[in-house]
C-alpha positions as CSV (number, residue, x, y, z in Angstrom):
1,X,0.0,0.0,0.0
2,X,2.7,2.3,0.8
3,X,4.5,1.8,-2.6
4,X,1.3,2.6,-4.3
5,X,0.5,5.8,-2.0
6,X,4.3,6.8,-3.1
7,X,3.7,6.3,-7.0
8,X,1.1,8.4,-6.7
9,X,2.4,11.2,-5.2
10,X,5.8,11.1,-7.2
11,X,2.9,10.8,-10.3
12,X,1.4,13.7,-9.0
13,X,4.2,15.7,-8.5
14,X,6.4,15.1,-11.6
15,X,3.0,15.9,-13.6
16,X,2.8,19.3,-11.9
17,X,6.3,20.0,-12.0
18,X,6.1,19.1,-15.8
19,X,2.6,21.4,-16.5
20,X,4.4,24.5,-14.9
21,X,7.6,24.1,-17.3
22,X,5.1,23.7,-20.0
23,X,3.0,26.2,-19.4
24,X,5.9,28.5,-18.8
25,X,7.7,28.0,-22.1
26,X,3.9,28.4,-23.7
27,X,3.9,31.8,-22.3
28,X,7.6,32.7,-23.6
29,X,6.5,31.6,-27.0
30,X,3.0,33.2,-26.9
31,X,5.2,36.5,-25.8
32,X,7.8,36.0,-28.7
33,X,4.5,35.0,-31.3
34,X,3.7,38.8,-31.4
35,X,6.8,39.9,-33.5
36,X,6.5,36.1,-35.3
37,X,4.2,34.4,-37.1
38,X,6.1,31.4,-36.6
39,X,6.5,31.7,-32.5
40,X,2.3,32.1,-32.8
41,X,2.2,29.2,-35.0
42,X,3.7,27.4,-32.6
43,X,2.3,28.3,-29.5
44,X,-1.0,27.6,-31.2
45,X,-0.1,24.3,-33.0
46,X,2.5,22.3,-31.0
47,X,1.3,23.4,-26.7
48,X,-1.0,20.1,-26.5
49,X,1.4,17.4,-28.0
50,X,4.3,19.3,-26.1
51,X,2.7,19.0,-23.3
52,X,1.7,15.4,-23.1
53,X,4.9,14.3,-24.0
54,X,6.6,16.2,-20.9
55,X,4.2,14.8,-18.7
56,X,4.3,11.2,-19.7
57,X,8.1,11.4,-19.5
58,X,8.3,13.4,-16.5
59,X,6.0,10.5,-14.7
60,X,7.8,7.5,-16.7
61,X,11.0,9.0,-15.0
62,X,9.8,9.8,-11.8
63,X,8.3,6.3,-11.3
64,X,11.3,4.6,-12.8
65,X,13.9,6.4,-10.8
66,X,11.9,7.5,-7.7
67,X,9.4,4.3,-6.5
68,X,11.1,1.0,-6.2
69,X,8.4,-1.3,-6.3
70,X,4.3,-0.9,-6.5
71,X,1.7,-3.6,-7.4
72,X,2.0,-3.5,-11.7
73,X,4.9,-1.4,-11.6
74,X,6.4,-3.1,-14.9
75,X,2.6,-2.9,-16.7
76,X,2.8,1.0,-16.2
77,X,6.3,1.8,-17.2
78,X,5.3,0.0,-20.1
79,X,2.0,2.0,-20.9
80,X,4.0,4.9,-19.9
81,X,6.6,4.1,-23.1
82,X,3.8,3.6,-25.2
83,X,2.3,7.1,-24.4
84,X,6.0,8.5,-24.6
85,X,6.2,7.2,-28.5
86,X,2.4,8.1,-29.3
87,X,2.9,11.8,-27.5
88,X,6.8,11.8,-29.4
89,X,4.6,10.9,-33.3
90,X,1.7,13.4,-32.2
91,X,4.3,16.3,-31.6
92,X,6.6,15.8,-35.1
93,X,3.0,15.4,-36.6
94,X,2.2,19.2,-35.4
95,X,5.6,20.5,-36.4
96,X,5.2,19.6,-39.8
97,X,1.8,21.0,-39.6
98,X,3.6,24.7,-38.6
99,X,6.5,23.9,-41.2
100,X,3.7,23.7,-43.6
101,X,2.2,27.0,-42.6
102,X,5.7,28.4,-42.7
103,X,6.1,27.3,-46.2
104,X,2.8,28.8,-47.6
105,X,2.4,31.9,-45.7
106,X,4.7,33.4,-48.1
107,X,2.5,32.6,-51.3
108,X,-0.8,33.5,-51.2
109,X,-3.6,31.5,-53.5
110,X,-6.0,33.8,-53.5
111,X,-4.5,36.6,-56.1
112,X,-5.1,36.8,-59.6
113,X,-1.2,35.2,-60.8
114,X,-1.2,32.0,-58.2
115,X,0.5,29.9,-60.1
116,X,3.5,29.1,-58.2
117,X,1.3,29.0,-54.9
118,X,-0.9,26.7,-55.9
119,X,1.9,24.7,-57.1
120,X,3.9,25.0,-54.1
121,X,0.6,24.2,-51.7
122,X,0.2,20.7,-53.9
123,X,3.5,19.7,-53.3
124,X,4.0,20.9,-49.4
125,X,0.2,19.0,-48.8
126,X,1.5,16.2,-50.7
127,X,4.4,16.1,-48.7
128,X,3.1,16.6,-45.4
129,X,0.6,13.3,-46.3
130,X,3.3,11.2,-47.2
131,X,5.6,12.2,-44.1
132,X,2.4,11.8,-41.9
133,X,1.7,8.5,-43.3
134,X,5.0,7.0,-42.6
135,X,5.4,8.5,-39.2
136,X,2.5,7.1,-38.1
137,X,3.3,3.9,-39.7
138,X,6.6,3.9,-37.9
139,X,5.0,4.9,-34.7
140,X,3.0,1.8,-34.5
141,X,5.9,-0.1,-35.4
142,X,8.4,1.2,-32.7
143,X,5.3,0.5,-30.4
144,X,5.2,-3.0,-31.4
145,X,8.8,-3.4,-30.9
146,X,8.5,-2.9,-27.2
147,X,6.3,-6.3,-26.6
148,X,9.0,-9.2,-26.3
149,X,6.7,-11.5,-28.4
150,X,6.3,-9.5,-31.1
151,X,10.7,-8.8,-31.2
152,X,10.9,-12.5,-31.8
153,X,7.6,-12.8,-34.3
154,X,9.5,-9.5,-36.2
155,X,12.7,-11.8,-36.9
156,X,10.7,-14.8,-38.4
157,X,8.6,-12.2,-40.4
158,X,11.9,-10.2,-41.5
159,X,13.0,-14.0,-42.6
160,X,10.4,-14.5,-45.2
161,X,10.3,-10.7,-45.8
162,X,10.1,-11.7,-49.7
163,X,7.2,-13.6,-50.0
164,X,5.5,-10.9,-48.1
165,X,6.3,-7.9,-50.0
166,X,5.1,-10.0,-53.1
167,X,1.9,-10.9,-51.8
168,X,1.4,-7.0,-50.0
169,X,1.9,-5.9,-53.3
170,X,-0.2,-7.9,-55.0
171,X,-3.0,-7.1,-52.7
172,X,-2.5,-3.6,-52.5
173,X,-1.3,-3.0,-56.3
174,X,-4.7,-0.7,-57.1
175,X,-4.0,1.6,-53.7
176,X,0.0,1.1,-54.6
177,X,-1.0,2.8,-57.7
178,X,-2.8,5.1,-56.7
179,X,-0.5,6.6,-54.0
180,X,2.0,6.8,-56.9
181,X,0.2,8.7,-58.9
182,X,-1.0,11.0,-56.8
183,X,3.2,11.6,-55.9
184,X,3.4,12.2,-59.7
185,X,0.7,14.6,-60.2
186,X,2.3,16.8,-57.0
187,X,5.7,17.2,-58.5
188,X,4.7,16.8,-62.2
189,X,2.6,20.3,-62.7
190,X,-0.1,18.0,-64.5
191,X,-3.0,19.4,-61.5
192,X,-2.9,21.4,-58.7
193,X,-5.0,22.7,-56.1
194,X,-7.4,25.3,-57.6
195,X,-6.9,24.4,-61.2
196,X,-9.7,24.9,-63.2
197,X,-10.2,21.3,-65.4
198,X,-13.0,19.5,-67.3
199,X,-12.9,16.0,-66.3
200,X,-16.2,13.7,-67.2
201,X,-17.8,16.6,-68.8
202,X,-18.0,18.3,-65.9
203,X,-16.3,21.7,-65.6
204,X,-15.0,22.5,-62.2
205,X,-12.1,23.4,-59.6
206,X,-9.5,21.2,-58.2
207,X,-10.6,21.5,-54.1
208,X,-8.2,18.3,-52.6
209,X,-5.5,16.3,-54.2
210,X,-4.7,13.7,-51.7
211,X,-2.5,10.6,-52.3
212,X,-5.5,8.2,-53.1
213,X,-8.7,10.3,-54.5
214,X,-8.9,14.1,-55.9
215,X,-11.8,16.2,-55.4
216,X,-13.1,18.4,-58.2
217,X,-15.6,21.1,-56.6
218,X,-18.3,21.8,-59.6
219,X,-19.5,24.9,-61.1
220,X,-22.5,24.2,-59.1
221,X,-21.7,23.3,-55.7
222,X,-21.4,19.6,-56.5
223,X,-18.3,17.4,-55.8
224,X,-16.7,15.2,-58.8
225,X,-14.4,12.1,-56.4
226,X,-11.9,10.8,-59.1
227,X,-9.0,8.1,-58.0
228,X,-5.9,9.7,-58.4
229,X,-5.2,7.5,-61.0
230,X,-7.2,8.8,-63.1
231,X,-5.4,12.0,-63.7
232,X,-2.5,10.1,-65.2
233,X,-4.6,7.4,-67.5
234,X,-7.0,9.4,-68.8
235,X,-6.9,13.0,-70.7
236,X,-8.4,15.8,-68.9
237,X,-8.4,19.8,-70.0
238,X,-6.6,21.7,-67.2
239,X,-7.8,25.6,-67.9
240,X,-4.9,27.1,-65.9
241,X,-2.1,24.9,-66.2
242,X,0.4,27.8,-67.2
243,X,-2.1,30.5,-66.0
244,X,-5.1,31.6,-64.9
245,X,-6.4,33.5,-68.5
246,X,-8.3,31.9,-70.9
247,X,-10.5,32.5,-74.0
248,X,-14.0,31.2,-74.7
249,X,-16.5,31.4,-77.3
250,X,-20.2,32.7,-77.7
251,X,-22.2,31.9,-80.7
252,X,-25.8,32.8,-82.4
253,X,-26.8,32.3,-86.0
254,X,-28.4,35.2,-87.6
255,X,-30.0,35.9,-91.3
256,X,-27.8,36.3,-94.2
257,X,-28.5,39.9,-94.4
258,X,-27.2,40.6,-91.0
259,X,-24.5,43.5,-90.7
260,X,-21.9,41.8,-89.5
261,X,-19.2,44.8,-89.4
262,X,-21.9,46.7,-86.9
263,X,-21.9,43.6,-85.1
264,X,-18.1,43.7,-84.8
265,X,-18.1,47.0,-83.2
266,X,-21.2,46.7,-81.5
267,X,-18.7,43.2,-79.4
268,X,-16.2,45.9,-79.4
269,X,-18.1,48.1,-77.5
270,X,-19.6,45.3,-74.8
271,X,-16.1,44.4,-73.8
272,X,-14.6,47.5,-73.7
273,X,-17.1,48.4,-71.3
274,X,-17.0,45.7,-68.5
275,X,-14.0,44.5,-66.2
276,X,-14.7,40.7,-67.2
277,X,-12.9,41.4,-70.2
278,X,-9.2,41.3,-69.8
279,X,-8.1,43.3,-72.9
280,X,-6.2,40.6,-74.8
281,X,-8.6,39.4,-77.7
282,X,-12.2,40.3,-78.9
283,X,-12.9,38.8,-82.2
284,X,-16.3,38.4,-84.1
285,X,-16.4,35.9,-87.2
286,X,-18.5,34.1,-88.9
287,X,-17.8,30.7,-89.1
288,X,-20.8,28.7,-91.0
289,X,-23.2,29.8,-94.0
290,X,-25.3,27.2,-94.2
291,X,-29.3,26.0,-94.2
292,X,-30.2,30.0,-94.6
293,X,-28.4,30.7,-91.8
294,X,-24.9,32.1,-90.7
295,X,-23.2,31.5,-87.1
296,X,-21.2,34.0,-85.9
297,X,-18.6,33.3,-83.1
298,X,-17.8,35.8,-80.5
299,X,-14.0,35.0,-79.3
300,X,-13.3,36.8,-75.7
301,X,-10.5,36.4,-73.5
302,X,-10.8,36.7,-69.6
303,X,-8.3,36.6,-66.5
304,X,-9.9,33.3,-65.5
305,X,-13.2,31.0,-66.2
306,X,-15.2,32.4,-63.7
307,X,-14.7,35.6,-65.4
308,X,-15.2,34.3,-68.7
309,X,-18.3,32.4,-68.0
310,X,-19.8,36.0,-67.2
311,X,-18.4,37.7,-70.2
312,X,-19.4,34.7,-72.4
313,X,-22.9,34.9,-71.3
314,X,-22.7,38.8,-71.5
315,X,-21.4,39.4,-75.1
316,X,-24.2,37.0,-76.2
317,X,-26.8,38.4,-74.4
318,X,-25.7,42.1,-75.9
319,X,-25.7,40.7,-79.6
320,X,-29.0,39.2,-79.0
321,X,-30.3,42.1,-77.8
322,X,-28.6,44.5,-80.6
323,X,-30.1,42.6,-83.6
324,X,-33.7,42.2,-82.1
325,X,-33.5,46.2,-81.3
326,X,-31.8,47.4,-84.3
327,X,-31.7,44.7,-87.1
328,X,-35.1,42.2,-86.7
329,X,-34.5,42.0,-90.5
330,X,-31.5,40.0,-89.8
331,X,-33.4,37.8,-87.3
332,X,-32.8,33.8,-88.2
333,X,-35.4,32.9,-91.1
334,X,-36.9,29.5,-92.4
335,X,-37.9,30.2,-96.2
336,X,-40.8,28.5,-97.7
337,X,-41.4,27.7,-101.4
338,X,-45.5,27.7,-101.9
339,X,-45.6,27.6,-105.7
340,X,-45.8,24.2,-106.8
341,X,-43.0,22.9,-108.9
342,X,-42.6,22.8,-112.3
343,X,-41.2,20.7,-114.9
344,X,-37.6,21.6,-116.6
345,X,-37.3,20.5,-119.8
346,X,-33.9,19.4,-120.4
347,X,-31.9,17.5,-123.1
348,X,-31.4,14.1,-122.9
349,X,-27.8,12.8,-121.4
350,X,-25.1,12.0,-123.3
351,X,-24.4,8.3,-124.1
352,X,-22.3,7.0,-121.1
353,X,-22.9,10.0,-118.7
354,X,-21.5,13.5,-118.8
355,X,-17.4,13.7,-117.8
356,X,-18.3,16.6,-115.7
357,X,-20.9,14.5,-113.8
358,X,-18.6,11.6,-113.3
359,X,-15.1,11.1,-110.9
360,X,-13.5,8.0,-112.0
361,X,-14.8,7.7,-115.6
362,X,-15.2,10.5,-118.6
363,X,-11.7,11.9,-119.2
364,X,-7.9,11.0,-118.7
365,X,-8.3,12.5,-115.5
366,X,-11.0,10.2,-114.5
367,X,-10.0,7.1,-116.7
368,X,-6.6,7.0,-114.7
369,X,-8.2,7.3,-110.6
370,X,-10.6,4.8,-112.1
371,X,-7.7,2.3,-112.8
372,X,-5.8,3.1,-109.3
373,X,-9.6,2.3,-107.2
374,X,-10.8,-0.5,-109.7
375,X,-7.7,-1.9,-111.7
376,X,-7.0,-2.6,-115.2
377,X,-10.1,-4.3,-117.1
378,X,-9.8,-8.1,-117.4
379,X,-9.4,-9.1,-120.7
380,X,-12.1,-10.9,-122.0
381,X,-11.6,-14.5,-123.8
């Protein structure tokens, strides 16, 4: 009873000791974290894992080298060791976290020219995952390693290490591959975080890239979950892959007789007179003249799709608006024949067909690509 009674106290006195030193050195780096972002980031980010690992350690040490014996003495050091390596993983876990903030409070991803911050943010994230992942996989490890049994199982298993790693890989080859490709999209520029891609015929932002599954927020508030490995087996259109401007098209079909010059200007004047448009190109063509129709193509540039979604939708609702105010001639027209037909006297054909009604027959011209498709004539016997 009295060893007991003495753990306790030595517990309860090596965990206040240790919450005093911790909260003292919090206070220092609170004080220092008004002159630096990175004191502040730390006071905020690493006080809880800092302190549980001085308290587990300061009461692994006290019982170890201050109480002798006490009923399950040897279970307790040992759950104390295991708290001491958990508390140790938790702590490196939260540095990285601050060494990450470090990292990207220098580029900011909310500015018009992001490009190298968002490509820095998908590689530090990436990083941090991958660092994360094999700390805590270590963690449990060096846990495991303090049971005896497990010591001795770890040599027979290091033994026949082979056959494992074959059979691991086998099992795990689709989440193998995955992981690796999400490592090649972060430090191969293919996608970031906030690129604007079409993937599936769906037009949207990149919101997570994470070693096994991307996230692509859509245009309308929906979310598009794509394997990693999908972004380096498939083709995909990334909008801002060298940067953030891009053009875009409006079109509307209109009557022959439409004015297309006053319809130039008339674009000219829309985009010179709205901030979506980012200067670059403004361009009016027509690019079909067919079934009584002709299509004319608005080409507008913007600094990036949101933007030019806007501006799109703008030009096109201004040219609408133009013809139907100012040209309803030019309106799109379906013409209508109501006389009946009449017969055309013409002369008969010529034996054998006209040459200009024929390809591959009816001159040397078409004699000789008749040959090259049909070969010579057999001769007849």
């Amino acid at each position: 009873m009295n060893g007991v009674l003495t753990a306790l106290l030595a517990v309860v006195v090596a965990a206040g000791g240790a919450l005093v030193l911790v909260e003292a050195i919090h206070l220092l780096t609170q004080r220092l974290g008004r002159n630096s972002a990175l004191w502040a980031d730390l006071a905020r980010t690493a006080h809880r894992p800092f302190r549980a690992l001085v308290v587990v350690y300061a009461i692994q040490q006290a019982l170890r080298s201050g109480v002798d014996q006490f009923a399950g003495r040897g279970v307790v050091l040992h759950l104390l060791v295991l708290g001491i390596i958990a508390a140790a993983a938790w702590l490196v876990g939260a540095l990285m976290l601050v060494l990450e903030d470090l990292a990207l409070n220098k580029y900011r991803t909310d500015v018009p020219d992001n490009l190298k911050a968002r490509r820095l943010k998908t590689q530090v994230v990436m990083l941090r995952r991958v660092t994360v992942a094999a700390v805590v996989v270590l963690t449990i490890g060096v846990m495991l390693m303090t049971f005896p049994g497990v010591r001795t199982l770890g040599a027979s298993v290091l033994a026949s290490a082979g056959v494992i790693s074959v059979v691991v890989a086998l099992a795990a080859q689709s989440s193998l591959g995955n992981l690796f490709a999400g490592l090649q999209l972060a430090f191969s520029d293919a996608v970031r975080v906030d690129d604007v891609v079409v993937v599936e015929n769906e037009w949207g932002r990149i919101e997570e890239l994470t070693l096994t599954y991307v996230a692509v927020q859509i245009w309308d508030d929906r979310r598009l979950i794509l394997p990693t490995s999908y972004f380096t087996t498939k083709p995909f259109q990334n909008w801002t892959r060298n940067s953030s401007a891009v053009l875009g098209t409006a079109e509307i079909d209109v009557d022959w007789s439409a004015p297309v010059e006053e319809l130039r200007a008339e674009m000219r004047r829309v985009c010179e007179g709205t901030e979506l448009w980012d200067g670059r190109t403004c361009v009016l063509q027509v690019t079909e003249a067919i079934g009584g129709m002709i299509r004319l193509r608005a080409l507008v540039s913007a600094a990036d799709a949101g933007a030019l979604w806007d501006l799109r939708c703008l030009v096109r609702e201004r040219l609408v608006g133009w013809v139907w105010e100012n040209r309803k001639g030019a309106l799109p027209r379906l013409r209508a024949d109501t006389d009946p037909p009449q017969p055309l006297a013409s002369p008969p054909p010529p034996p054998g067909g006209s040459a200009d009604g024929q390809v591959f027959a009816g001159g040397a011209d078409g004699d000789s690509r008749g040959a090259v498709f049909h070969g010579p004539d057999e001769e007849k016997h």
